[in-house]
N, C-alpha and C positions, 0 to 999 in steps of 0.2 A: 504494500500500500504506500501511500504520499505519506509522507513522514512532517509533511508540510503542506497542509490543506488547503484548499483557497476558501477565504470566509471574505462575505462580500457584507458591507456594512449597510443597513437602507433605513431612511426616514422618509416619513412622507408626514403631512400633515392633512391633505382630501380624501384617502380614504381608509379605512380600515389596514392593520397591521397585517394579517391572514392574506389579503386583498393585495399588499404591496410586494409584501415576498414571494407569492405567486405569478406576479407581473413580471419581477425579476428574473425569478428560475424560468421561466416560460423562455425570457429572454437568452438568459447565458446559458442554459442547459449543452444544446447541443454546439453552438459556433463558435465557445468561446473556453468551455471548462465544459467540457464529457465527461469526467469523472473527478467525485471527490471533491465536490465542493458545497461550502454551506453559507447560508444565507441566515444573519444576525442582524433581527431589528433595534433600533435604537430602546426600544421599551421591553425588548429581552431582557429576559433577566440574566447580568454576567455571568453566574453559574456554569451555564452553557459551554459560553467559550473557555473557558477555565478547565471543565470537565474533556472539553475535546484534546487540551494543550495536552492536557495530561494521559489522556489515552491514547495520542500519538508518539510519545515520549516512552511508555510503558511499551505499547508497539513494538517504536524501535529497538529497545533493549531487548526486548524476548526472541527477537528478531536476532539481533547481535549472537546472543547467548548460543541459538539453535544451529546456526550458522557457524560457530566455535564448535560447538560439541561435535557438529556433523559431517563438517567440509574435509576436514583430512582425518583418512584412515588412520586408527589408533596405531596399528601394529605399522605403519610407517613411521609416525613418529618417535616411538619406541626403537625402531631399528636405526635410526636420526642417532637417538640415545644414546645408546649401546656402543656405534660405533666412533661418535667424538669422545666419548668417555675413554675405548679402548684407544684412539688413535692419539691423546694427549702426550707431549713431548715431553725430557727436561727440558730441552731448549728453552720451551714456552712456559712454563713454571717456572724457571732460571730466570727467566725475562720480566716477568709478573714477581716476584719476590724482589729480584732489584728495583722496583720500582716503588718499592713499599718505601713511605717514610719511618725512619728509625730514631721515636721522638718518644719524648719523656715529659710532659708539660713542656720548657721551653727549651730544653735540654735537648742538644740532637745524642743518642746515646752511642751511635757512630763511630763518634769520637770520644766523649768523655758522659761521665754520671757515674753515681754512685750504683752500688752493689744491688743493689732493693730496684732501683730503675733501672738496669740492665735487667735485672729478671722480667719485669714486668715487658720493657719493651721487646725482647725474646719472646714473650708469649703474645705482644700484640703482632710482632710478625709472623707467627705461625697462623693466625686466628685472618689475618687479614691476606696471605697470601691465599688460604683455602678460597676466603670471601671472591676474591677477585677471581679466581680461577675459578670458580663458580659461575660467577659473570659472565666470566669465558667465555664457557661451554653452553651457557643458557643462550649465548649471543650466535656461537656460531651454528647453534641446533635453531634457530626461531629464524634465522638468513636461511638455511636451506630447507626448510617445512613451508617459506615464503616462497623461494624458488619451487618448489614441490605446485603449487597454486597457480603460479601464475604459467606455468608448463601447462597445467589443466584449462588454461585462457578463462580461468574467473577469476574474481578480486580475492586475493588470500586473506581466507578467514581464519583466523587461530586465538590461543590466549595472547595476552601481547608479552613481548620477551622478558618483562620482568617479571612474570609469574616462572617463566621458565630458569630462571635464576631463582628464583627462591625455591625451589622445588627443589633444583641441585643441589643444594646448600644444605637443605632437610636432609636430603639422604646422602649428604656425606658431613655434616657436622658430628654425626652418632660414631665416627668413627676415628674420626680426630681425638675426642673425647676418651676412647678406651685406647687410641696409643699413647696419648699424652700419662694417662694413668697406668702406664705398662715401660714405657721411656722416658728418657730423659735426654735434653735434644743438650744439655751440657752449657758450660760458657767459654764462650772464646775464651783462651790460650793468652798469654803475654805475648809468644808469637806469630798466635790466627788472626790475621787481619777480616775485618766483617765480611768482607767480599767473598772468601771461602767460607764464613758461617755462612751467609746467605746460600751460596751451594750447598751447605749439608741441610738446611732447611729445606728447599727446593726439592732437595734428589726425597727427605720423609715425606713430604705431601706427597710427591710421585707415589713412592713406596705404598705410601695407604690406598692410594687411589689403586693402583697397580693388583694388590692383594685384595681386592675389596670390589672390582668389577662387579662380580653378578649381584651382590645383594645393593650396591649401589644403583643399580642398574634398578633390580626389583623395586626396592625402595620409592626411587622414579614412578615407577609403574603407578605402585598403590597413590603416592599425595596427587598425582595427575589424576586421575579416575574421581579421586577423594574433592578434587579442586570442580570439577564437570560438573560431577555429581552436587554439590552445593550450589554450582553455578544455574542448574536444574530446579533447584530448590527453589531458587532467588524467581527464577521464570514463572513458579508455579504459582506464587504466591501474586507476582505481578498478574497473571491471567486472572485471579479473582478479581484484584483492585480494575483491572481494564471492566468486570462485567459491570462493576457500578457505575464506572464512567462512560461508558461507550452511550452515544449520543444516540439520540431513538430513533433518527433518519436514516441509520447505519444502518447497510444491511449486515448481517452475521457473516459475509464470506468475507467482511473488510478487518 
């Protein structure tokens, strides 16, 4: 349907309100607006338009929603998944961890900080290189599940790429979480310069990811389904709110 209706505004003062909007529609029915359009007299009551604004807006979203759930094959984008998960580098974790800043309040710990703020910023660069590397992977799966759509010449429908990043992040923070409690990633050396900490950081997030594929992978699975499924939910509830507003001229196939 028009997600943007044509409402035509009419006053008259000679004859009757019933009288004027049928003068109108008679007029613009067919030559000007064939479908989808509605006719609000000055002595309407707002309510009306209020209630259409809003059952075009509910529309669209359930519209949106149905569109997400439905346009691309699940088990395509799962195999999206699967294989940027399996196909992640050091290189590109290497790359992604240097680029992490190594700060302390105002402290770069890089160079210098006390004992208690090198710990801390050690575990914000573990925590923040997964983060980004999440990003990643949530980025460069939501670019090809796009290309995936527009190969099929329709507008790609999908969740949009930050959902796909946080999803990653779900099923791989639970596992960060029980190496960190299982290892110890240590402190630079009086002769380790950060630049090698940051490689041996880099090469354990690899490491987890690495050992961790398929239930990462799984994981994926369930909060996406878990994400649709709510996103279903949220539809369900709008298709009631549309039954009270849907405007009485509507027919039902609109």
């Amino acid at each position: 349907m028009d997600y943007n209706p044509n409402v035509i505004l009419v006053f008259s003062n000679c004859i009757t309100v019933i009288e004027a909007k049928l003068k109108v529609y008679r007029a613009y029915r067919a030559p000007k607006y064939p479908d989808n359009f509605f006719i609000h007299h000055k002595y309407d009551d707002n309510d009306y338009i209020s209630k259409l604004s809003a059952f075009c807006k509910a529309t669209f979203v359930c519209d949106k929603i149905n569109s997400m759930a439905n346009g691309i094959p699940e088990d395509y984008i799962f195999d999206i998944v699967s294989e940027e998960v399996g196909d992640i580098s050091m290189t590109t974790i290497a790359r992604i961890c240097a680029d992490v800043a190594l700060e302390h309040g105002e402290q770069n710990i890089g160079t210098k900080g006390r004992e208690t703020d090198i710990d801390v910023s050690l575990q914000m660069l573990l925590q923040e290189t997964v983060k980004r590397t999440c990003k990643f992977l949530g980025c460069l799966s939501y670019r090809r599940i796009v290309s995936f759509a527009y190969r099929r010449q329709h507008i790609p429908e999908t969740v949009p790429r930050e959902i796909y990043e946080k999803i990653f992040y779900e099923a791989l923070k639970v596992h960060v979480s029980e190496y960190e409690s299982k290892y110890s990633f240590g402190r630079p050396s009086a002769d380790e310069n950060f630049y090698k900490f940051r490689r041996k950081v880099a090469s354990n997030v690899l490491r987890i990811i690495k050992e961790n594929i398929k239930t990462i992978v799984g994981t994926f699975k369930k909060r996406y389904k878990e994400t649709i499924k709510d996103l279903q939910d949220v539809c369900v509830t709008l298709r009631s709110f549309k039954k009270r507003c849907r405007p009485s001229s509507m027919p039902e196939c609109k």
